[in-house]
C-alpha positions in Angstrom: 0.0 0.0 0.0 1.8 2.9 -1.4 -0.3 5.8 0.1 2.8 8.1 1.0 5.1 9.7 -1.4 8.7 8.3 -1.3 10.0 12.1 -1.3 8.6 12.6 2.5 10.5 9.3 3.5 13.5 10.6 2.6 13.0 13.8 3.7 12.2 12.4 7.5 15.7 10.5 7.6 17.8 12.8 6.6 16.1 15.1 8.9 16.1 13.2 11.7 20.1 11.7 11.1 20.8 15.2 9.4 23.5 13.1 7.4 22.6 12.6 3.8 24.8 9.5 3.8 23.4 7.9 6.8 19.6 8.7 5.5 20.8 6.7 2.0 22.4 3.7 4.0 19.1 3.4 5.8 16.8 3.8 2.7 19.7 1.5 0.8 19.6 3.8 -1.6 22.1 6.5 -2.8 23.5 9.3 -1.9 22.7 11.5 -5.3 19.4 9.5 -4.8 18.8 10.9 -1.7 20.0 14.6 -2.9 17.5 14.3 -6.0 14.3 13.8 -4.0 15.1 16.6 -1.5 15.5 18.3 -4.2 12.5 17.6 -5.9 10.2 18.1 -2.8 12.0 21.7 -2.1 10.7 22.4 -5.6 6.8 20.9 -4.6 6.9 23.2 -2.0 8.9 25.9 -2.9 10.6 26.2 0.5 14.2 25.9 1.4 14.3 22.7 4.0 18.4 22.5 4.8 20.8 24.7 5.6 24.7 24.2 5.9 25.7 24.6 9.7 29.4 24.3 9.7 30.4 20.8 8.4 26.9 20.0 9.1 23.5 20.4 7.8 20.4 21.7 10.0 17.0 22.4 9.0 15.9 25.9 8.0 12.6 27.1 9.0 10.1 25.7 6.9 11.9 22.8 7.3 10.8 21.9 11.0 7.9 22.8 9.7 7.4 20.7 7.0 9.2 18.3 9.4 6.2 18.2 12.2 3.8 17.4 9.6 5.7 15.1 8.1 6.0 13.3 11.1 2.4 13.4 11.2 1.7 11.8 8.1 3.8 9.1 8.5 2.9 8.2 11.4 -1.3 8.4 10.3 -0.3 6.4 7.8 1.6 3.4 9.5 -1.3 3.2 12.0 -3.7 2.6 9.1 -0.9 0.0 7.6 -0.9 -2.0 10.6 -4.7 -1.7 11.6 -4.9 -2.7 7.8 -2.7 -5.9 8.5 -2.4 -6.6 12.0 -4.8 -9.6 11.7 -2.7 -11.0 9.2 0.1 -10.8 11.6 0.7 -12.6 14.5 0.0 -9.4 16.6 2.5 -10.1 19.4 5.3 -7.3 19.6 8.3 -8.5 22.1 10.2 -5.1 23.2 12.9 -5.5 25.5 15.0 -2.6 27.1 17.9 -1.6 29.9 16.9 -0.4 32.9 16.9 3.5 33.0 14.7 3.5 30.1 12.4 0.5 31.2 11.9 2.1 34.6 11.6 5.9 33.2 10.4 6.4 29.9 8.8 2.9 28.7 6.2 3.0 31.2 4.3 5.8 29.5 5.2 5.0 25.8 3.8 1.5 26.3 0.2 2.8 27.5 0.0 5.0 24.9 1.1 2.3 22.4 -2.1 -0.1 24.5 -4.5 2.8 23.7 -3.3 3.3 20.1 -3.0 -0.4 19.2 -5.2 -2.6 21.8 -5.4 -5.8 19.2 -1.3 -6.3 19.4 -0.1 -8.1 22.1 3.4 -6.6 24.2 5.8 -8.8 25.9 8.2 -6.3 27.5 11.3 -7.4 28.9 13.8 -5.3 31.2 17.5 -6.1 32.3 21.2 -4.2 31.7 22.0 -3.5 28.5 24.2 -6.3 28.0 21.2 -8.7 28.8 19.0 -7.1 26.3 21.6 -7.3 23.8 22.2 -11.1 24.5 18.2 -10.9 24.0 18.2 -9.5 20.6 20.8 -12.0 19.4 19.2 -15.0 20.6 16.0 -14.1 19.3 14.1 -13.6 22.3 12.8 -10.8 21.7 12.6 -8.5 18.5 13.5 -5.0 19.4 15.8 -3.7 21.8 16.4 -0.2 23.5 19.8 0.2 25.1 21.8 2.3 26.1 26.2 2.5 26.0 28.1 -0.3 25.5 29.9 -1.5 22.2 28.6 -2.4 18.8 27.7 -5.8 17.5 28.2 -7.1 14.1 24.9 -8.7 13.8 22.9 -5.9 15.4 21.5 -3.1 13.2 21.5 0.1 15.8 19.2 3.4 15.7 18.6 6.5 17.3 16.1 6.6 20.1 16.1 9.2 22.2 18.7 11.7 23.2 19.7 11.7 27.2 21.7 13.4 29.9 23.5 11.9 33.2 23.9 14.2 35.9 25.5 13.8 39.4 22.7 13.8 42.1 22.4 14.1 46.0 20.2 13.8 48.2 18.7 17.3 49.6 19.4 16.0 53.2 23.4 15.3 52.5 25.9 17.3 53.8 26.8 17.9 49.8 23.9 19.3 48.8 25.0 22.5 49.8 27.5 22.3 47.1 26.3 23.9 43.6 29.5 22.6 41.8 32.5 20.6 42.4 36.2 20.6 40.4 36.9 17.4 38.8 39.4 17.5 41.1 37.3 17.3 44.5 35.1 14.6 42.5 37.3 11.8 43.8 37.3 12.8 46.8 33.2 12.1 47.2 32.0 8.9 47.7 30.0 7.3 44.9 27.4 5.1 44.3 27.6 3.2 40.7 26.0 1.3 39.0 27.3 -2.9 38.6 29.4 -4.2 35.5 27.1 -4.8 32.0 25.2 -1.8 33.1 24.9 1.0 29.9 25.1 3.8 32.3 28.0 2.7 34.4 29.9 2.1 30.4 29.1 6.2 29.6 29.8 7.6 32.8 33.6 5.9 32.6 34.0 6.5 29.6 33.5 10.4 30.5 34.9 10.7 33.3 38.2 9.1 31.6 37.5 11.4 28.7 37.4 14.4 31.3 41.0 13.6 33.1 39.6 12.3 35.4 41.4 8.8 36.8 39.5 6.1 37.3 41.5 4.4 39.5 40.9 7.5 42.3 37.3 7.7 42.8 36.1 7.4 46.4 33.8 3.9 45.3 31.1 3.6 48.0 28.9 0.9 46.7 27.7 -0.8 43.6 24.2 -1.4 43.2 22.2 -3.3 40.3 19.1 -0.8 39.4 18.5 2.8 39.4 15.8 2.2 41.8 18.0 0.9 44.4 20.4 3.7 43.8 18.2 6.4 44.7 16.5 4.8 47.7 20.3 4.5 49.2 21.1 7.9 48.5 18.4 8.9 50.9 20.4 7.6 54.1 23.9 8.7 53.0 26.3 11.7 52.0 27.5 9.7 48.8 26.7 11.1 45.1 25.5 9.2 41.9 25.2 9.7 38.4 21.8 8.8 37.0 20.0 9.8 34.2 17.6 13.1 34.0 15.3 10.8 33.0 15.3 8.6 35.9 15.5 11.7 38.3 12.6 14.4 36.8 10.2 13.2 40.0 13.1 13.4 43.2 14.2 16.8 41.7 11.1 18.5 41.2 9.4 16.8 44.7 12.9 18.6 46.4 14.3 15.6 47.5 17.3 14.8 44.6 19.6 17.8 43.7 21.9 18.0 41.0 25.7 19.1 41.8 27.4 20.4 38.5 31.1 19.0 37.8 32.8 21.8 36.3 33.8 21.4 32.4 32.3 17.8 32.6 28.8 17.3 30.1 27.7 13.8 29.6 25.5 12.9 26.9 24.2 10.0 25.7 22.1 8.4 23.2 19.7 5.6 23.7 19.5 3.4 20.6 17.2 0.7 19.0 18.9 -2.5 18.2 17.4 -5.3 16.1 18.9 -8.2 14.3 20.0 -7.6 10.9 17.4 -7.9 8.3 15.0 -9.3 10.9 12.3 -6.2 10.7 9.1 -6.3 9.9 6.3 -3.5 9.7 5.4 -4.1 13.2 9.0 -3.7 14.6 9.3 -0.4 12.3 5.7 0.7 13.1 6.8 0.8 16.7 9.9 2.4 16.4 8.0 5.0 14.7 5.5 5.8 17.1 8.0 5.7 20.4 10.7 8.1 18.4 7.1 10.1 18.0 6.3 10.1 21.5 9.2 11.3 22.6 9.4 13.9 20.7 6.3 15.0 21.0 6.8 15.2 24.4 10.1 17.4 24.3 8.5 20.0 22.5 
């Protein structure tokens, strides 16, 4: 069912990977390919849509514009394909993700994906990112959101959602009175981290290693398996985790997490979709569609 025209495909990938190369790899299809039907819808709608930032592209104007509807549309329209076909399918979606997100933002996206699509059935899974990755490749279930962590030849990986780990306290500690601290006078605070296999533990070494900072000298407190666990422990002690924004939105705005900036250190993350190679089918891709979506729609 070819309700959609091709040009608005293309234009969504490139604008959401803003990489003409990674937006052909995806479509499997080339580069000039890609260039031409840009081109082509610029000249439907007489509008502009890119715009060179530095050794990057960005969208112009009418191009997050065009970009919300577009969104729109493709979304109306792979709701109608699987409503279409989803009797024809087996109607069972198995979704499996690491922690942070499963505890923080999977929660709301899975209701909403309930409400939206009550015939197909969701067997969600949660566990480190290591687990779910172990998951994907032995087939247990079909889509994966991780976070971290290193690449996998038989994998095929794709952007989620974007995310930030900050270093948090609880407002009764002696170092919440802090409002930053040197990378220097890090190591001398104790910490609570996450255990090995764990996506977040992977990002936040690899920053802090990235930032000067030696690994070898942080004041280690304790090592606990969930996020969860992490922020129940910080209530009854003067040590300092990093967690996710994600995982922290209630605690900080309820006054009883606070967040104590490292000076020059920013870590960012992406969380990623991972899937076998070649093993996608509508339903997987309707459902990454709607979650990358949600998010968004959220975020704005």
């Amino acid at each position: 069912m070819k309700l959609v025209d091709y040009k608005l495909k293309v234009f969504y990938e490139v604008a959401t990977k803003l990489s003409f190369t990674k937006a052909a790899n995806h479509l499997h299809i080339t580069q000039p390919a890609v260039t031409k039907r840009i081109q082509e819808l610029e000249q439907q709608l007489d509008v502009r849509l890119f715009k060179r930032v530095g050794n990057q592209i960005g969208l112009t104007e009418d191009g997050e514009l065009v970009f919300l509807y577009v969104q729109r549309i493709l979304h109306l329209y792979d709701k109608l394909s699987v409503e279409l076909s989803a009797g024809r399918e087996n109607g069972i979606m198995r979704i499996g993700a690491s922690t942070t997100v499963a505890q923080t933002v999977m929660p709301r996206l899975l209701a909403i994906f309930k409400k939206s699509y009550p015939d197909i059935e969701i067997r969600f899974s949660q566990g480190n990112s290591d687990h779910i990755r172990q998951m994907v490749l032995a087939e247990g279930i079909d889509l994966g959101i991780i976070e971290g962590g290193d690449y996998h030849p038989s994998l095929s990986y794709s952007f989620f959602m974007k995310d930030e780990i900050v270093l948090v306290v609880s407002t009764n500690s002696k170092l919440a009175k802090l409002g930053s601290v040197s990378t220097k006078d890090l190591t001398a605070i104790p910490l609570v981290l996450r255990l090995a296999g764990s996506g977040t533990l992977d990002v936040v070494m690899k920053a802090l290693n990235n930032g000067g900072i030696d690994i070898g000298a942080l004041n280690l407190d304790i090592q606990l398996e969930s996020t969860i666990a992490i922020k129940e422990y910080l209530n009854y002690t003067d040590s300092a985790a990093f967690l996710s924004i994600q995982s922290v939105r209630n605690e900080l705005r309820d006054g009883r997490l606070k967040i104590i900036e490292v000076d020059g250190l920013s870590i960012l993350r992406d969380f990623k979709f991972i899937q076998l190679h070649g093993n996608s089918t509508k339903m997987v891709e309707l459902t990454k569609r709607f979650f990358q979506h949600q998010v968004g729609h959220a975020s704005r």
